[in-house]
C-alpha positions in Angstrom: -24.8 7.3 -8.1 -25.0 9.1 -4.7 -25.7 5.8 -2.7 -22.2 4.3 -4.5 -20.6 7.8 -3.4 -22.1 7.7 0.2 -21.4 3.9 0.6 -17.6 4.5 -0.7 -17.2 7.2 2.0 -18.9 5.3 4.6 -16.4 3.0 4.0 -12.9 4.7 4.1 -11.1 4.2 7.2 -8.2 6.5 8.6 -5.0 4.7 8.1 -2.8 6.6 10.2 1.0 8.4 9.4 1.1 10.9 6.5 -2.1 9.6 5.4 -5.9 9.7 5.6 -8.8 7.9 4.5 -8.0 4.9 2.4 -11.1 3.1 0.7 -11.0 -0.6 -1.7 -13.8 -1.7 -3.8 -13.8 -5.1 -5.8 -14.8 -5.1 -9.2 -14.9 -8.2 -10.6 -14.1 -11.7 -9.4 -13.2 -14.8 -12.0 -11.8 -17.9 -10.3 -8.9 -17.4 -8.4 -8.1 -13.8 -9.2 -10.2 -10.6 -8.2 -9.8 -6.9 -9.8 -9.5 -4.5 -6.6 -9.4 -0.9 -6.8 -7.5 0.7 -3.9 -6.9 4.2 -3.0 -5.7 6.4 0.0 -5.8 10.2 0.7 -1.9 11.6 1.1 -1.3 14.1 3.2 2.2 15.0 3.0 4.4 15.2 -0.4 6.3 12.3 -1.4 8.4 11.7 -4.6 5.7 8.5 -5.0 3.1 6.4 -3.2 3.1 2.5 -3.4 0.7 -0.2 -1.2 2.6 -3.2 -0.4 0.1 -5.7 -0.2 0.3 -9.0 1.9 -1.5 -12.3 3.3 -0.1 -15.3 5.0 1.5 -18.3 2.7 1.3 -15.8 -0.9 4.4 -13.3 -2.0 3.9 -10.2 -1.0 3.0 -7.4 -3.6 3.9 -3.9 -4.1 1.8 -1.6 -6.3 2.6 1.7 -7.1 -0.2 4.1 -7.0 -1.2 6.8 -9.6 -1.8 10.3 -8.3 -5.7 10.8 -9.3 -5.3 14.3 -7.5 -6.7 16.5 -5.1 -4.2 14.1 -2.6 -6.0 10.6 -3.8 -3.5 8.3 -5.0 -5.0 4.9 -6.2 -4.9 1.7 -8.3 -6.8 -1.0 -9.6 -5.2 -4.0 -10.4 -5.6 -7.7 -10.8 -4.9 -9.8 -7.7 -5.3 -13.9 -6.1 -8.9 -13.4 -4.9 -7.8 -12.6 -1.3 -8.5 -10.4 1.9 -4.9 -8.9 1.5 -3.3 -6.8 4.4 -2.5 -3.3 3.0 0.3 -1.1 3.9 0.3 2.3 2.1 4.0 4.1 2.0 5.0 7.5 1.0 8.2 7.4 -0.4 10.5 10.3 0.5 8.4 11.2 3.1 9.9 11.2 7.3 6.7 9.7 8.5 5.9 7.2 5.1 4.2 4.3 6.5 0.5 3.7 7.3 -1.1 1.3 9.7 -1.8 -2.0 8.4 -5.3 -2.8 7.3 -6.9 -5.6 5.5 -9.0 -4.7 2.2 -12.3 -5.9 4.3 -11.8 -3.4 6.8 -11.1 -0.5 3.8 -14.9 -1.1 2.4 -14.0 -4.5 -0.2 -17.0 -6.8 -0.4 -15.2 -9.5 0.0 -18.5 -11.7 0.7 -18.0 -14.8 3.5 -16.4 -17.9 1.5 -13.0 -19.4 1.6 -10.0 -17.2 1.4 -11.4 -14.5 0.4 -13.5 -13.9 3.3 -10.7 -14.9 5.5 -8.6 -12.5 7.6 -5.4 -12.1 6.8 -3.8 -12.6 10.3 -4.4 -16.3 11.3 -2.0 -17.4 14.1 -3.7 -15.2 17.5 -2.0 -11.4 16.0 1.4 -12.7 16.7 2.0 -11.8 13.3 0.6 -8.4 14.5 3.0 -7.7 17.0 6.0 -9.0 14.7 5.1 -8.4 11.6 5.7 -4.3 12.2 9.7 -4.9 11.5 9.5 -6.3 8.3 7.9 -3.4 7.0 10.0 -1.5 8.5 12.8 -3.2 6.9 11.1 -2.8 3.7 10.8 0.5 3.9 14.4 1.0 5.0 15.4 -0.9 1.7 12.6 1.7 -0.2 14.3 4.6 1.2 17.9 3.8 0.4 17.4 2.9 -3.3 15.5 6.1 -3.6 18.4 8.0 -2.0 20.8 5.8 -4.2 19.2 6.4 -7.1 18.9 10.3 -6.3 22.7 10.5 -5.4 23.3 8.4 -9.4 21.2 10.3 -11.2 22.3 13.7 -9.5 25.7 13.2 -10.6 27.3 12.4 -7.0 29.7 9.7 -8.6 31.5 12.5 -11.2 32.5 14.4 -7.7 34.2 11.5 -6.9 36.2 10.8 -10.2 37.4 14.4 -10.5 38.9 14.4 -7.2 40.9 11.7 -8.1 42.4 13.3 -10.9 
């Protein structure tokens, strides 16, 4: 049990942003799919925690993470057997998104075969230096249903009725 513990922190890597050490261990792998347990230390406060998870030619994923306290917030969950890229967002929070990092470099024994040992970034890092603007705009979509959804459920449309008359 300590050598699982000691290997697990061995194996966290600093993700930047309002967060800290972020780990992944794969469970089990059947076929195409793979169960992948992902968590991420979160610094700030944030109304929730999600990793959007990525890899060239798939959809892209976003799984919301369960606070499994003392500032972990985590998931495991069933996914194409795949070295995805991981981007952890805080939702709510001015500084929300982490540095990209693929579940290989976050501890996942991926092994060497096929996709799953592949990298997620094929084409030289030109998805690298581009690929920071679409999570940005994914973020920017994030915030603005939160806020949306805050201003709804706060009541902000019945100030609008009764001045009207």
């Amino acid at each position: 049990m300590t050598r699982l513990l000691a290997a697990t922190v061995l194996a966290a890597v600093e993700v930047g942003a309002a967060f800290g050490a972020a780990s992944a261990s794969v469970g089990a792998v059947s076929g195409d799919s793979m169960t992948v347990d992902i968590e991420v230390e979160v610094k700030v406060s944030a109304q929730a925690v999600v990793a959007h998870l990525a890899f060239p030619g798939a959809p892209s994923l976003t799984v919301p993470l369960l606070d499994r306290g003392g500032g972990a917030f985590g998931a495991r969950v069933e996914v194409e057997a795949r070295n995805y890229l991981v981007v952890f967002e805080a939702v709510g929070a001015s500084d929300g998104m982490s540095d990209p990092v693929s579940l290989r470099d976050m501890g996942a024994d991926l092994g060497s075969g096929g996709e799953l040992g592949a990298e997620p970034v094929g084409d030289g890092g030109a998805a690298e230096r581009s690929g920071g603007w679409g999570w940005a705009a994914l973020a920017l979509g994030a915030a603005s249903l939160s806020v949306f959804a805050f201003w709804v459920f706060s009541g902000g449309d019945k100030a609008a009725v009764s001045e009207k008359g």
